[in-house]
C-alpha positions as CSV (number, residue, x, y, z in Angstrom):
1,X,90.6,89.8,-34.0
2,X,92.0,86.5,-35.1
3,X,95.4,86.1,-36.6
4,X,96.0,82.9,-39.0
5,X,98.4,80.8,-37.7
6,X,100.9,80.9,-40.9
7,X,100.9,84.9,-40.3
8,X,104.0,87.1,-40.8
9,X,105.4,86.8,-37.2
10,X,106.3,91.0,-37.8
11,X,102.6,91.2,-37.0
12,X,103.4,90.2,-33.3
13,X,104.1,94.1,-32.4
14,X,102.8,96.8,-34.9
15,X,103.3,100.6,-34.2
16,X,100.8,102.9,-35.6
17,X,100.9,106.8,-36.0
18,X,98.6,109.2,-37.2
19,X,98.1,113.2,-37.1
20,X,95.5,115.6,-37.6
21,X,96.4,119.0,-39.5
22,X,95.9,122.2,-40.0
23,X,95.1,121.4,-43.7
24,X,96.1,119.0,-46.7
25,X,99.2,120.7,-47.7
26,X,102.1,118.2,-46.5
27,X,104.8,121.4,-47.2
28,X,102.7,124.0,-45.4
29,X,100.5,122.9,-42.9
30,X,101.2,122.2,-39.2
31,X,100.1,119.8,-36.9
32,X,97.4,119.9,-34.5
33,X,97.1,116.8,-33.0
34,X,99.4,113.0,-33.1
35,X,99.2,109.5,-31.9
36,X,102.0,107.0,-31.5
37,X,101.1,103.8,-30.0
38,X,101.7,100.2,-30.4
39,X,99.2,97.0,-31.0
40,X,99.8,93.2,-30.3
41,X,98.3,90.6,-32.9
42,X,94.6,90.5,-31.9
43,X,94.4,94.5,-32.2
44,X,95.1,95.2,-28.6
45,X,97.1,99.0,-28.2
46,X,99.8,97.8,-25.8
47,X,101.3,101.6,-25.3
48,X,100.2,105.0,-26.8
49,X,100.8,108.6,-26.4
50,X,98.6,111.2,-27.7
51,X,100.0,114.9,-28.2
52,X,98.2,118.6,-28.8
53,X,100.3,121.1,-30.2
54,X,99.9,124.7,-30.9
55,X,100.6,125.1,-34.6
56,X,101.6,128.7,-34.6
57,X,99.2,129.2,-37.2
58,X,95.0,129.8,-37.5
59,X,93.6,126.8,-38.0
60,X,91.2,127.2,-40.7
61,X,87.2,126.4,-39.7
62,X,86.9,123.5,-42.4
63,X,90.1,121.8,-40.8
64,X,88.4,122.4,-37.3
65,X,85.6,121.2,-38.7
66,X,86.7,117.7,-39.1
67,X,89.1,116.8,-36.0
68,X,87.2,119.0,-33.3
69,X,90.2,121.4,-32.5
70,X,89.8,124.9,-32.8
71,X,92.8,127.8,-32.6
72,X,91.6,128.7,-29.4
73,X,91.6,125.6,-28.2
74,X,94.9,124.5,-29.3
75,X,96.5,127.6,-28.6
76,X,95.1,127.4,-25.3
77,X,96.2,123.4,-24.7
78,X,98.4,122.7,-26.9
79,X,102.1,122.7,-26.5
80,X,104.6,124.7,-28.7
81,X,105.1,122.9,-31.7
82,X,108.6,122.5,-32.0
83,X,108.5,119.9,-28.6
84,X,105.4,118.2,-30.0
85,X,106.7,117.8,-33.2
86,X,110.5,117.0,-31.7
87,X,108.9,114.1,-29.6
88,X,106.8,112.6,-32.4
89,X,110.2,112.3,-34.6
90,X,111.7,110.7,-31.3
91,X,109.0,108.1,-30.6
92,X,109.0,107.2,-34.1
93,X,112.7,106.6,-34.6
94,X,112.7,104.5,-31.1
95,X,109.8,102.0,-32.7
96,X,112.2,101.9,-36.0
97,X,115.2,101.1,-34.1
98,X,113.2,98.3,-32.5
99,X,112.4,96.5,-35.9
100,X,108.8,97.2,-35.5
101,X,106.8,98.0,-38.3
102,X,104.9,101.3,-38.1
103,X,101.5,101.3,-39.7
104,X,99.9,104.8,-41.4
105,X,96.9,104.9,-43.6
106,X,97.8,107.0,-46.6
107,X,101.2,106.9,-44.8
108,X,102.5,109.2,-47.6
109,X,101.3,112.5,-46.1
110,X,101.6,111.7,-42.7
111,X,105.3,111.0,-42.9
112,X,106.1,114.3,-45.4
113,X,104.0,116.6,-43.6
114,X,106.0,115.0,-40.5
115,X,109.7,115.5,-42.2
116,X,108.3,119.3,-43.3
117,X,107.3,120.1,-39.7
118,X,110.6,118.5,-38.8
119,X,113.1,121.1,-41.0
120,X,110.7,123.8,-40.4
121,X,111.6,123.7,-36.8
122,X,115.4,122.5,-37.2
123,X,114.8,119.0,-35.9
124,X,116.5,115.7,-37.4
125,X,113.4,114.4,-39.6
126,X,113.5,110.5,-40.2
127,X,115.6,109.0,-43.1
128,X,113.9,106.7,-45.3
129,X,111.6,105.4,-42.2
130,X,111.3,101.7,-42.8
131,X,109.5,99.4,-42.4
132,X,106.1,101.1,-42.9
133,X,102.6,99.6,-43.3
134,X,99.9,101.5,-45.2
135,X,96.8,99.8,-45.2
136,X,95.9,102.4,-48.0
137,X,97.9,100.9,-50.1
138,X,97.6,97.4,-50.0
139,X,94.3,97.2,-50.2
140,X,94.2,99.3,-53.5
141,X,96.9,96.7,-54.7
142,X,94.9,93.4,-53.4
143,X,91.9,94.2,-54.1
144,X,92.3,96.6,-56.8
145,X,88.3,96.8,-58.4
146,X,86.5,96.8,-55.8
147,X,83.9,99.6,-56.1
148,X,83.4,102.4,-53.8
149,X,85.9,105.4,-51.6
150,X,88.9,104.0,-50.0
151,X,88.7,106.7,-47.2
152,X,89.9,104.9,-43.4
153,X,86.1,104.8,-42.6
154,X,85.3,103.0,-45.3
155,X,87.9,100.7,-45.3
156,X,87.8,100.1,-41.9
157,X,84.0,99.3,-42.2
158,X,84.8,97.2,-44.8
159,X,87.0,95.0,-42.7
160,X,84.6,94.8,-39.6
161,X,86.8,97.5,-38.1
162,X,85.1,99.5,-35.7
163,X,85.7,103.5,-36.0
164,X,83.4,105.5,-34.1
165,X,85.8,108.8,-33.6
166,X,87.1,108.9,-37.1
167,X,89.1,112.1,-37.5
168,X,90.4,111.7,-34.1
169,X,94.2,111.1,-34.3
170,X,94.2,108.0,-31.9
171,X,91.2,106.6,-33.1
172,X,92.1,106.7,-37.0
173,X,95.7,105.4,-35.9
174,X,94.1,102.4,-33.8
175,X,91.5,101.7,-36.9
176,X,94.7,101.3,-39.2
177,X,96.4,99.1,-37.3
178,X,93.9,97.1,-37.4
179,X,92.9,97.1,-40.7
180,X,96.6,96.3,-41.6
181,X,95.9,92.7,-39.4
182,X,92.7,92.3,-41.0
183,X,94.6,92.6,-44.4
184,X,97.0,89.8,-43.2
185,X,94.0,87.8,-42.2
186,X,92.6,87.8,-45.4
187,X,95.4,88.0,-47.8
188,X,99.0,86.3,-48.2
189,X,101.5,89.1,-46.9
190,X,105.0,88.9,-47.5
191,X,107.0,86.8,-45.0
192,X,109.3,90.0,-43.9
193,X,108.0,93.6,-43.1
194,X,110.9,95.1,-45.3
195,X,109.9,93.1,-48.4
196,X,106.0,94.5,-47.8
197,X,107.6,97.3,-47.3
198,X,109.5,97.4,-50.9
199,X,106.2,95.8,-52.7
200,X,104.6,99.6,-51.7
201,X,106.7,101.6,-53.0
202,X,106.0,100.0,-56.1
203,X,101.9,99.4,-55.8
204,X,102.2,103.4,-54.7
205,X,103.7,104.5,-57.8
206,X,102.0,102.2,-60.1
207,X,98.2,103.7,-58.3
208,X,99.9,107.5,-58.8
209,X,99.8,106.6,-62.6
210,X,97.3,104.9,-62.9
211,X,95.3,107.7,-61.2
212,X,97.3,110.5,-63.0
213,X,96.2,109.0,-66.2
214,X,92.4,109.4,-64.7
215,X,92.5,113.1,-63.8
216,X,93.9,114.0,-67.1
217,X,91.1,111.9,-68.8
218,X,88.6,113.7,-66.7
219,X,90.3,117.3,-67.0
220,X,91.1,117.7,-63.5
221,X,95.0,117.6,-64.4
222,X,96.6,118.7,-67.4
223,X,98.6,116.3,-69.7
224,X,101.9,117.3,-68.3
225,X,101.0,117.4,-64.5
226,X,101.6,114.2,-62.6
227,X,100.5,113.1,-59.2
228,X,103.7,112.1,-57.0
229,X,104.2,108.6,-56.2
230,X,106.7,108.5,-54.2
231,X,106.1,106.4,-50.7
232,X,106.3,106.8,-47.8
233,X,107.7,110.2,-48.0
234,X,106.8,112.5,-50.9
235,X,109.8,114.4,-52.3
């Protein structure tokens, strides 16, 4: 993966996190599995960690379905929760302290099911984390009519990303990094990770609209439901 030369220099070090879940609910569900890592410019993951927890909780057959873990497994290998969840908050805040961008695809439940787990098990959560990079979300804003799903694997094909473990928390995290360079090959990012940064939080609440004001024209929500567009952490 080639960089052009006039690219942001934030994309010399890029951080990227993901997690696989009990479920979809960023206020209830637990996490099973998380990836931390770190990529260079051409894609390369310079330092990772991977973590398996034990939720605490079943972990229902469709979720097991899609990353691979069941409960026996994880309560078998994982680790208690609370550590796993204390140590992704920790390698997290170190990467922010650094300056370094941290990429997330739909980086919005990631980092509130993250902050839930945090308070559910008494553990500082991360305060406004900044700068974050959600490939989700740029794309949707740069290339707003394209056709088709906007799932990772699709994007990621997309972009002549290779995914071949999608679902798997260090894969998908990898694949998103990534796609986030292939983004700034292909499109002019801001000079400044924080300014990207700020330009999401608007494109995020702008797509919430615009795809609150689809569901209600199909039925699936009622006029006075809204979807929450609040980025990167849902309130």
């Amino acid at each position: 993966m080639t960089l052009p030369t006039d690219a942001p220099a934030w994309l010399t070090r890029v951080g990227v996190f993901d997690l696989e879940t009990t479920g979809v609910d960023v206020t209830r569900d637990r996490i099973v599995t998380a990836h931390v890592g770190v990529l260079d410019r051409h894609g390369r993951e310079l330092a990772a960690r991977d973590w398996l927890a034990d939720p605490g909780v079943q972990i229902p057959d469709g979720a097991a379905a899609v990353h691979g873990i069941s409960s026996d497994h994880a309560r078998a290998h994982g680790r208690p929760a609370r550590e796993v969840v204390g140590e992704v908050v920790r390698a997290l805040r170190a990467l922010f302290a650094q300056g370094m961008p941290i990429v997330a695809y739909n980086a919005s439940y990631d980092f509130s099911l993250l902050a839930h787990e945090a308070r559910r098990h008494g553990i500082p959560e991360l305060v406004a984390p900044s700068p974050v990079i959600d490939p989700l979300v740029i794309d949707k804003a740069l290339d707003r009519y394209r056709p088709g799903k906007r799932t990772l694997t699709v994007v990621a094909d997309h972009y002549a990303v290779p995914l071949d473990d999608a679902h798997e928390a260090s894969a998908d995290a990898v694949a998103a990094g990534r796609v986030a360079l292939a983004l700034a090959g292909r499109f002019a990012l801001p000079p400044s990770a924080a300014e990207l940064h700020t330009r999401q939080i608007g494109w995020a609440r702008d797509q919430a609209t615009s795809l609150t004001e689809y569901f209600v024209r199909i039925g699936r929500l009622e006029p006075e439901q809204t979807l929450d567009g609040m980025w990167p952490v849902r309130e």
